[in-house]
N, C-alpha and C positions, 0 to 999 in steps of 0.2 A: 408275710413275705416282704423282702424290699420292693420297696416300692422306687419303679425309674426317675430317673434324676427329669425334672423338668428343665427343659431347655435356656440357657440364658439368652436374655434378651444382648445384643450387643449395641455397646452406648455407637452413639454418630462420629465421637472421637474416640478411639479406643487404642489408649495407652501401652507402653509395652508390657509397662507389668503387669496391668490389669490383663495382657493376655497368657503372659506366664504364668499367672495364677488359675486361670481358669481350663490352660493346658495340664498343668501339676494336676487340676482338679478332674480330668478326664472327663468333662462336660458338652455336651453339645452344646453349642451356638448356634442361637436363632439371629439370623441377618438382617434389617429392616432395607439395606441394600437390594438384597437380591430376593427376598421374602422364602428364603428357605432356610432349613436345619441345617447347620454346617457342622461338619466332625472336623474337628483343624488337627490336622496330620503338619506336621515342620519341614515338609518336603517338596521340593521342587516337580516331582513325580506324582502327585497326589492322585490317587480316579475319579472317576466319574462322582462318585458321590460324598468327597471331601473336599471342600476349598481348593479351585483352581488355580492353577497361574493365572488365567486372565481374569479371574473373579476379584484376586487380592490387587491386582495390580487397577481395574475398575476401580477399586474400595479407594485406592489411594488416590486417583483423578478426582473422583469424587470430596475428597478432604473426608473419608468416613474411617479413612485406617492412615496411622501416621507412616509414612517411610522406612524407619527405624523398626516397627513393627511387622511391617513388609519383610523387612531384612532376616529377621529372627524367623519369620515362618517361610523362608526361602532358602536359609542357608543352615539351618540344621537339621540333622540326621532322623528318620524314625529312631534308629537305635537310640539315640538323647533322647529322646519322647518319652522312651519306654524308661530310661534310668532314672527319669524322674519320679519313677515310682515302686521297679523292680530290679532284680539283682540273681537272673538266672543260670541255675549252676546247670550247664548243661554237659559235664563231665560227669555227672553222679549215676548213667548207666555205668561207667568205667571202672567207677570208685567201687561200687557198693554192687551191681547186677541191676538195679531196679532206678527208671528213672523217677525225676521231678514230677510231681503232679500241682494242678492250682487249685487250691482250695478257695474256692469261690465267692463263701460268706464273707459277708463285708468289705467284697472287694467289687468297684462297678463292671456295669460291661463292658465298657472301654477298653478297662486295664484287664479284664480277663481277655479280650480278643485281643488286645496288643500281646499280650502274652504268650497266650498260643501259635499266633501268628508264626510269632518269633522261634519259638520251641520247633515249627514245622519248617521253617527257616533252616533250621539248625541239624536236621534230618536230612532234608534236601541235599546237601550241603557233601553229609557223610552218603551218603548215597551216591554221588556224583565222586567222590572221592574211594569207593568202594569199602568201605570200611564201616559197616552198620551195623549195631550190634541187637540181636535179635529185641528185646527190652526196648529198644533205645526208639524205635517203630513207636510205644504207647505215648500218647501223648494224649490227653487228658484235662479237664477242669469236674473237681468234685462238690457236693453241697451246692448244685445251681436248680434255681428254680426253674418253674414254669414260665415266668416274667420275667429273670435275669434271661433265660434264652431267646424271649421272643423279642426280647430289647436290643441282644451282642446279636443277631442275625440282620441287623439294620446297617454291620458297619461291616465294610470290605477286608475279605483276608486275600491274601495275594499267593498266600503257601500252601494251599491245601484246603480240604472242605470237612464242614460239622455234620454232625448227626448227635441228638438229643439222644438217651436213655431216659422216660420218665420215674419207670420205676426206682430206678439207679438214682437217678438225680445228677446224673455226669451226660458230660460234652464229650463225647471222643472227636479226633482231628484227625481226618489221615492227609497225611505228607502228599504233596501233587508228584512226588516222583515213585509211591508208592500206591499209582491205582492200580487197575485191574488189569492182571496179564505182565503187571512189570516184573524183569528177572530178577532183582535183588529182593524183592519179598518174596516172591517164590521160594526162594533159596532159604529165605527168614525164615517160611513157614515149615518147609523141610525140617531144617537144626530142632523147631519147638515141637516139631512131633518127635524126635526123639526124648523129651522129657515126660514120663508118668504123669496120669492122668489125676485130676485136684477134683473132689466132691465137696461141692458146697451143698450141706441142708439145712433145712431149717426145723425149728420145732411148731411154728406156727406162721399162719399165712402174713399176719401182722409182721412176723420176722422178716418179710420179702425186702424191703428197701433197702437192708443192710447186706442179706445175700446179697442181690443183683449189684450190688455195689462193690461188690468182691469181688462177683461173676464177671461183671465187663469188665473192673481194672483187668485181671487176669487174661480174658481173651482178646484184650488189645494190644497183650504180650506175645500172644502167641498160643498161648496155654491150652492145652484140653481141656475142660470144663463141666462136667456132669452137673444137673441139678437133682436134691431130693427133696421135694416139699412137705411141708406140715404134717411131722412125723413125729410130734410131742407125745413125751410119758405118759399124758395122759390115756394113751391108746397104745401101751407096746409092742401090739403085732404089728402096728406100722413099721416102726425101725426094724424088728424080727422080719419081716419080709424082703428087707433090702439088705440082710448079710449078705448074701452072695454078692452084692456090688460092691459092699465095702471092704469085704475083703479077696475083692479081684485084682492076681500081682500086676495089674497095670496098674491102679492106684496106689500115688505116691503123697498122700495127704490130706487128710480131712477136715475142712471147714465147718463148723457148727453154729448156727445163732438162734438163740435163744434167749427169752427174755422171761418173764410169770419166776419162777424157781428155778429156773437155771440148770434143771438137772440132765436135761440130753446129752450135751459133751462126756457126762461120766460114764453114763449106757455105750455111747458109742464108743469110749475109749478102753472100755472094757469087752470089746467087739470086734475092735480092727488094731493090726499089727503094725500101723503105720501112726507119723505124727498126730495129733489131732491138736484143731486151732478152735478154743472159746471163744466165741463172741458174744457178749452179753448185750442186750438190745435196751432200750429205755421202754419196754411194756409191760404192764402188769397193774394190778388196782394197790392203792392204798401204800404200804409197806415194802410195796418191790421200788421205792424212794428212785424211779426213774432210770431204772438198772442195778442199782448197788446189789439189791438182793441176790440180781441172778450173779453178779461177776465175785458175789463174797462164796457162796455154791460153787461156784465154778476151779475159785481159788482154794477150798479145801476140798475137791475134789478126790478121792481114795485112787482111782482108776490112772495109773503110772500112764504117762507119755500125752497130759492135756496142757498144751500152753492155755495161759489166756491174755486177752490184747483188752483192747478199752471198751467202751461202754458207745454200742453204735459203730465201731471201727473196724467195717468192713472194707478200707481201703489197706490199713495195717497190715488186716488179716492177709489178703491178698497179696502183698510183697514177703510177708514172711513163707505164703504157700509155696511161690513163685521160688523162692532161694531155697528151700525144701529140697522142690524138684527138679532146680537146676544142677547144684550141688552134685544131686545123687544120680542125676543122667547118665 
């Protein structure tokens, strides 16, 4: 797992660019001023727990922060903060149905909570403006650890509040003008009940990370959601006992992950009348070469109407479910 960024020490004189650099670099700052961990946000607004006005303006009586440097972290924007490292298309529920997600790996906490931040920024916004579009609610960071989360929880969002998935490995965010009891999700959630309901299964319990990773993007859309677990070939009467679900006409698309032989998607898709989504998982001993096996199975596949998506790519899967059943609503 990444391991958190250890704090920089900040020198007694410290440069402007040495502070540009370590802003680009989404770093905490450790202060020998004030003997605390500083998150330096470029704003004149900063909270409680980022470099204040009167902290920076101290630093400079003290000759610990030069003037110039003061200037820079007083007169630019978060939104500059964040360009220093991102470039958020926040038009692409618009575009496409399905919004932006942050793919987490190798990206610090910092700049995943500046991101998110900003993403629920960007909701707020359309909500107040009335115009939100069901999708457009999910906001998201995917592939995050246990330690990326218990690290980006240190640092203040101002537009809404997290909640971990561990299974999942995702961050959902909801939007502060989207708590409990507001009328515009309400209304969100209305429209997504009218979309056919998404079965996500698995063929074995090992599969679960890549479902639930499907699972939550999807119900952060809106989505109905079913789960069917650990239903592998191995044991047919598993899957035989869940026809009647899968082929119930509220179900508008089938999710499958699988990983060992890859052969559930074709069972299922020779079961149900509806799309069905491969997902090939990275599980299996020896020759299943980290998924390849299951997703080369999956892609000759006999049984008419199975996509297949990538290897682990239970976020994929979920935007493709998601256009499925909005399409066909």
């Amino acid at each position: 797992p990444e391991q958190p960024h250890t704090p920089t020490m900040m020198p007694r004189s410290l440069r402007t660019g040495d502070l540009l650099r370590l802003l680009r670099n989404g770093r905490p700052i450790h202060s020998p001023a004030t003997g605390r961990c500083l998150v330096v946000q470029r704003s004149a607004t900063s909270s409680s727990s980022s470099v204040s006005v009167s902290e920076i303006l101290e630093q400079v009586k003290n000759g610990t922060m030069e003037p110039s440097a003061a200037e820079a972290l007083l007169t630019t924007t978060p939104e500059d903060a964040l360009a220093q490292f991102a470039n958020l298309d926040h038009t692409r529920s618009r575009r496409t149905g399905f919004p932006e997600a942050v793919f987490a790996e190798g990206k610090t906490a910092f700049q995943v909570a500046k991101i998110l931040d900003d993403m629920a920024k960007n909701v707020n916004e359309h909500v107040d403006a009335g115009d939100l579009m069901d999708s457009q609610k999910a906001i998201l960071a995917t592939r995050v650890t246990m330690q990326q989360y218990e690290e980006l929880k240190q640092y203040p969002l101002e537009n809404g509040s997290i909640e971990y998935h561990e299974t999942a490995r995702i961050i959902s965010m909801q939007a502060s003008s989207l708590s409990d009891g507001n009328e515009a999700d309400q209304s969100s959630a209305k429209s997504a009940n009218a979309m056919k309901r998404i079965i996500v299964a698995t063929a074995g319990t090992t599969d679960l990370p890549v479902a639930e990773e499907a699972a939550v993007t999807l119900e952060a859309t809106g989505c109905d959601v079913e789960r069917i677990t650990d239903v592998g070939v191995a044991g047919l009467h598993r899957i035989v006992c869940n026809i009647p679900k899968l082929s119930d006409p509220e179900v508008g698309c089938i999710i499958v992950c699988a990983g060992m032989d890859g052969a559930l998607p074709s069972v299922v898709g020779g079961l149900a009348n509806v799309p069905v989504i491969a997902v090939p998982t990275s599980i299996g001993y020896g020759v299943s070469l980290g998924g390849i096996s299951a997703m080369l199975t999956m892609l000759n596949s006999c049984a008419p109407g199975v996509g297949v998506v990538n290897i682990d790519n239970g976020f994929g899967a979920a935007a493709l479910a998601h256009k499925i059943v909005r399409v066909g609503k």
